[in-house]
VOBA-1610 file (N, C-alpha, C; in pm, whole numbers, padded with zeros to 5 digits, always signed):
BEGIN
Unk+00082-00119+00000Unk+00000+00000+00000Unk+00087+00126+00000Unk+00214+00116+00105Unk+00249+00243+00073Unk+00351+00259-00031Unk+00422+00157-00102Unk+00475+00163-00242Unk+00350+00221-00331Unk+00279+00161-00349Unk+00165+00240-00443Unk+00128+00368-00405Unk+00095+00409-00305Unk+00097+00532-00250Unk+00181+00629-00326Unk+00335+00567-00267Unk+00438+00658-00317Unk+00447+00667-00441Unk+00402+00552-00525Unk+00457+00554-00655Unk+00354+00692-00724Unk+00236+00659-00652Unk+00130+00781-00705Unk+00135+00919-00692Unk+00228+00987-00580Unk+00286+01103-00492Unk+00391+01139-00641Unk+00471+01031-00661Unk+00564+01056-00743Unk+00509+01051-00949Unk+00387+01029-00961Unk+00356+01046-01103Unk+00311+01182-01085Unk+00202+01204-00973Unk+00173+01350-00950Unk+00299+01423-01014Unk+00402+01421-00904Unk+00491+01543-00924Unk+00540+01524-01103Unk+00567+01408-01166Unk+00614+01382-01294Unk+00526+01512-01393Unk+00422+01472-01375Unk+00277+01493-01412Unk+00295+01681-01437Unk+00281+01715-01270Unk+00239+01825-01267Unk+00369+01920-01281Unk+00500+01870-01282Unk+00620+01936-01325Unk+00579+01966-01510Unk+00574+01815-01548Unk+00545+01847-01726Unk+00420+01978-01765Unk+00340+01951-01692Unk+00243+02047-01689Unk+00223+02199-01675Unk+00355+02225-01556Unk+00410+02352-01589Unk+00489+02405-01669Unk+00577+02311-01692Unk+00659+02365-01779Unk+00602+02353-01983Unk+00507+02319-01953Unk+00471+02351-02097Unk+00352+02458-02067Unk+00320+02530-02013Unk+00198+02619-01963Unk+00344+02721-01960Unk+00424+02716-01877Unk+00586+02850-01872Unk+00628+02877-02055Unk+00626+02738-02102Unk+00683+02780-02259Unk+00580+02833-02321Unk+00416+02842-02316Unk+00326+02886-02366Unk+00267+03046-02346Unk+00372+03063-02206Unk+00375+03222-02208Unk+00508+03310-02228Unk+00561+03231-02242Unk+00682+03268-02300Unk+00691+03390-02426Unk+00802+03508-02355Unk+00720+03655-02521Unk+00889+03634-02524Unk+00901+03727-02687Unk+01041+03708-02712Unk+01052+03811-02769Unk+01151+03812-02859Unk+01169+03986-02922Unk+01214+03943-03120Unk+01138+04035-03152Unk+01180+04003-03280Unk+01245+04146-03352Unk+01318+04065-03420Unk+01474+04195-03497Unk+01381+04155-03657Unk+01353+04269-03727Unk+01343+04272-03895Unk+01450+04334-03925Unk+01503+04258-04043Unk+01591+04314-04127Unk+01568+04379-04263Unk+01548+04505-04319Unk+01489+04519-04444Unk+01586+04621-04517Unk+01600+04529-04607Unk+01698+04587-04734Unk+01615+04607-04882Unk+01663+04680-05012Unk+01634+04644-05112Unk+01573+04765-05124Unk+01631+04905-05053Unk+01578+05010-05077Unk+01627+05117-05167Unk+01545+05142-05278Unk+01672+05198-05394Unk+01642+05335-05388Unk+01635+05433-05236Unk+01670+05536-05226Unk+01669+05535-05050Unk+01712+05659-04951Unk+01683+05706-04826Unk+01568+05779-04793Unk+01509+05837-04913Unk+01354+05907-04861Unk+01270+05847-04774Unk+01214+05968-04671Unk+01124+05906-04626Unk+01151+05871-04486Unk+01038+05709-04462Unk+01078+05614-04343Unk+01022+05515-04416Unk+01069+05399-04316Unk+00981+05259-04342Unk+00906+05215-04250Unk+00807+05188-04248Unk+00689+05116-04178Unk+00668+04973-04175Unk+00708+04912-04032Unk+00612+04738-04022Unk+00547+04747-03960Unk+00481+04661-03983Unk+00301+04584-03919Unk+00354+04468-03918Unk+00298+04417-03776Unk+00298+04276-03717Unk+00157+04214-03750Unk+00151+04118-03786Unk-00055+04043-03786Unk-00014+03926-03755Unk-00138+03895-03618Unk-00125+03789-03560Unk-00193+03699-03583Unk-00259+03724-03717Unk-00333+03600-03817Unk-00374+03664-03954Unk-00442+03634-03983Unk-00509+03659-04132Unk-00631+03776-04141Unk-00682+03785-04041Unk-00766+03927-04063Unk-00673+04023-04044Unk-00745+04122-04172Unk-00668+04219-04195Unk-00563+04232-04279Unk-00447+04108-04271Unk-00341+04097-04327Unk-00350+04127-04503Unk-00321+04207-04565Unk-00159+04294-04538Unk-00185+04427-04481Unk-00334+04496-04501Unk-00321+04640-04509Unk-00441+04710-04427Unk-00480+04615-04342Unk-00605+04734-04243Unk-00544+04720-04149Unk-00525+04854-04094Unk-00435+04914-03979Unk-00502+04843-03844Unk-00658+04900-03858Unk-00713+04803-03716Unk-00629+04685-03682Unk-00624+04601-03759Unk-00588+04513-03713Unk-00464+04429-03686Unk-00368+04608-03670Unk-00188+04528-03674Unk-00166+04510-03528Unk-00109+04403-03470Unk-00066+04417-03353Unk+00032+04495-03315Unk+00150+04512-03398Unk+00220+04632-03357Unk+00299+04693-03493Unk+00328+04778-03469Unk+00377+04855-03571Unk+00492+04962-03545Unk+00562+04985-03656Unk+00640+05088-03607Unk+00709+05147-03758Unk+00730+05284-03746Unk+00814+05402-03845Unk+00946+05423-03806Unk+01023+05400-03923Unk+01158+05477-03839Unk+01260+05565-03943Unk+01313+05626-03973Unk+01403+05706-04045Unk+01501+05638-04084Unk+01535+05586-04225Unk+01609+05534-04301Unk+01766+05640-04302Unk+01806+05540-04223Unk+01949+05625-04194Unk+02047+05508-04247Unk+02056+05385-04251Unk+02166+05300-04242Unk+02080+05173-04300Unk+02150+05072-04394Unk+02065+05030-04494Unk+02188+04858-04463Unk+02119+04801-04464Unk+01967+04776-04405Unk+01919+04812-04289Unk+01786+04884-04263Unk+01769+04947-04141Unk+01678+04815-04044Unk+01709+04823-03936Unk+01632+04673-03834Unk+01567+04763-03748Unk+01450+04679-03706Unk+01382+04701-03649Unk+01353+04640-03549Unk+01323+04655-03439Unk+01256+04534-03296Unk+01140+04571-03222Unk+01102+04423-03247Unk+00940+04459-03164Unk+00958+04365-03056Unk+00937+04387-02936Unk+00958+04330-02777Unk+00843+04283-02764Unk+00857+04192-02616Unk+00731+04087-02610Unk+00650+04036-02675Unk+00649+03984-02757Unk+00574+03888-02838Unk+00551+03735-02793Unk+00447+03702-02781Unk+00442+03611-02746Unk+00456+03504-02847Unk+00484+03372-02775Unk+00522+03278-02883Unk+00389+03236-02974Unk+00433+03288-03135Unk+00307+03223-03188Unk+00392+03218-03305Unk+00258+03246-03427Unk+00276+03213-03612Unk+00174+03410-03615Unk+00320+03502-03674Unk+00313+03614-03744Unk+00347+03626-03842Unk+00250+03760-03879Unk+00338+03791-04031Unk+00349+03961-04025Unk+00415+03998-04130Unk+00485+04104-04130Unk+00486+04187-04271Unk+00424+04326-04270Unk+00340+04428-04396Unk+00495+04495-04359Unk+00563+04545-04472Unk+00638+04626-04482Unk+00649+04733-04598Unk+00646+04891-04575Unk+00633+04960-04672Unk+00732+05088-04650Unk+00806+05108-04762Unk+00879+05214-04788Unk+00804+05380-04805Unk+00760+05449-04676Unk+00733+05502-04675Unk+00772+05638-04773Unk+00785+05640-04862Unk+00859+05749-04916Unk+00823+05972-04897Unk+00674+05971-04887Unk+00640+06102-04869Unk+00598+06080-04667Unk+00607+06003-04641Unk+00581+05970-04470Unk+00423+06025-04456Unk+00337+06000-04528Unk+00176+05990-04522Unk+00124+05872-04509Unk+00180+05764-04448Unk+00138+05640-04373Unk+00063+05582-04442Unk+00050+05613-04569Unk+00033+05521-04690Unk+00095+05447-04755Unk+00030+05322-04849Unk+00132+05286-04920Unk+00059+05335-05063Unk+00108+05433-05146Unk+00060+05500-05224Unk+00039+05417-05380Unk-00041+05454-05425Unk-00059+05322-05577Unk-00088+05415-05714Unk-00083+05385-05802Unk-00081+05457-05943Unk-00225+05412-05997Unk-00278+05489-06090Unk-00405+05483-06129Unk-00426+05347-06153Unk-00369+05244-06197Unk-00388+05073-06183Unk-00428+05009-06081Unk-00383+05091-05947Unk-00372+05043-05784Unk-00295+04961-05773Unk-00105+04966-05850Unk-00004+04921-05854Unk+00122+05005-05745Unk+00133+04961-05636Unk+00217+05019-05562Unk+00317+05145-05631Unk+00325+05250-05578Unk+00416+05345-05588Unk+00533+05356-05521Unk+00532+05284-05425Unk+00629+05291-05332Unk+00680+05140-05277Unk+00814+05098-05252Unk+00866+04993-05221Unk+00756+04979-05098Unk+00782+04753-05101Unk+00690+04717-04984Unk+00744+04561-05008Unk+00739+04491-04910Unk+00769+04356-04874Unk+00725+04297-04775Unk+00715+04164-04742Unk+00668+04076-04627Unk+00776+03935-04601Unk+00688+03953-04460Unk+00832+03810-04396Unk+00818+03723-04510Unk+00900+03667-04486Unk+00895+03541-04599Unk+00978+03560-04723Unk+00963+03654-04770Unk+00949+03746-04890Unk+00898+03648-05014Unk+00747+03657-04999Unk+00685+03552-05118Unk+00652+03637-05199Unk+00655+03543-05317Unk+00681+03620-05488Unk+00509+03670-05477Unk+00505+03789-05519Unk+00362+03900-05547Unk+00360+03918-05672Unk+00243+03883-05753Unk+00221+03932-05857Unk+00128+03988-05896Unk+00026+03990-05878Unk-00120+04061-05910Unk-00178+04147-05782Unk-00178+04075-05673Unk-00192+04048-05552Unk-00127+04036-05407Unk-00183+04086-05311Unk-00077+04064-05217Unk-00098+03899-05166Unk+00014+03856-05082Unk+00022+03736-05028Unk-00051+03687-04932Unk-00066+03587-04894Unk-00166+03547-04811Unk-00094+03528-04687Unk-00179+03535-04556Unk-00081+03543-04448Unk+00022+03430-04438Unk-00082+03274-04494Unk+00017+03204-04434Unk+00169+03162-04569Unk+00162+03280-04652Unk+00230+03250-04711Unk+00369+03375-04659Unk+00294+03454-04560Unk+00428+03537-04520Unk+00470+03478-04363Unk+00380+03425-04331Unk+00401+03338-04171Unk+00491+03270-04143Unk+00525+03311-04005Unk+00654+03244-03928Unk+00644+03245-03798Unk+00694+03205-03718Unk+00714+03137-03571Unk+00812+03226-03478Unk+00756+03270-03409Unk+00829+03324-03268Unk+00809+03232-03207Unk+00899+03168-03124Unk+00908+03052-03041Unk+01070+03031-02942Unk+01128+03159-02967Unk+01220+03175-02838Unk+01221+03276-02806Unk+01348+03318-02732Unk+01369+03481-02700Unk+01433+03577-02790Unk+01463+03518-02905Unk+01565+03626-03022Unk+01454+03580-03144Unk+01446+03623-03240Unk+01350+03585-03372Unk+01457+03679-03458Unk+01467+03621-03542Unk+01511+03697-03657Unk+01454+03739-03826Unk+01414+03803-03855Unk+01313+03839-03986Unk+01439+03899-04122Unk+01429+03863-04226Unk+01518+03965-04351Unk+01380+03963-04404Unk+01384+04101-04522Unk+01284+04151-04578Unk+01315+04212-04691Unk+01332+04181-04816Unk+01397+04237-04908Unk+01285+04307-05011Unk+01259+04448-05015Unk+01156+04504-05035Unk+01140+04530-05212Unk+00999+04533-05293Unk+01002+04547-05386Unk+00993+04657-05443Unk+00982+04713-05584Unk+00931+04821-05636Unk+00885+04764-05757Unk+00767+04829-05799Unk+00688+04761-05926Unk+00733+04911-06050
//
């Protein structure tokens, strides 16, 4: 009786150790670095958007989780977004060129201004679908390159 006892004291703890520690890795936030090159001037700034799924993704603002502008000083310019929790993101990137937080388009509604996404999947008519720019935060460093287009 008390071997079984113990043996049961001791699956508990097996049990409820595994149990935390995959509940600790599930809140686990990390930081992610973008790298974005492929800019064939300094005007301006560049703008990312984070999306933490498919609504929205590439271009309604509501729905970016984070975002950020910064002044194209040094090429390739990086960027970091802190705490993130571990998931599957994707990433709107646009060469801001007149800094009106647009991404501006020509009477076709053909981009005017450089723009890219994680992944960097081939665009042709259309923008990409999230899970074709999607990727994994799942430690404490993430690393993104972004090599931006112009049409």
């Amino acid at each position: 009786m008390f071997k079984r006892c113990r043996f049961s004291l001791l699956l508990l703890a097996v049990i409820g150790n595994f149990a935390w520690t995959l509940n600790a890795r599930a809140n686990l936030s990390g930081n992610l670095t973008v790298e974005i090159d492929g800019f064939k001037n300094q005007k301006g700034q560049v703008c990312a958007s984070i999306f933490a799924n498919s609504k929205g993704f590439p271009n309604q603002r509501d729905r970016v989780l984070q975002k950020q502008c910064t002044q194209i000083t040094d090429i390739p310019v990086k960027m970091t977004f802190e705490n993130l929790k571990a998931g599957s993101y994707a990433i709107a990137v646009m060469h801001d060129q007149n800094k009106d937080l647009t991404l501006n388009r020509n009477g076709f509604g053909m981009p005017n201004e450089g723009f890219g996404f994680s992944r960097n999947p081939e665009v042709t008519t259309k923008p990409p679908k999230f899970g074709d720019a999607a990727f994994l935060v799942a430690g404490p460093n993430t690393k993104v390159s972004i090599q931006l287009k112009y049409l």
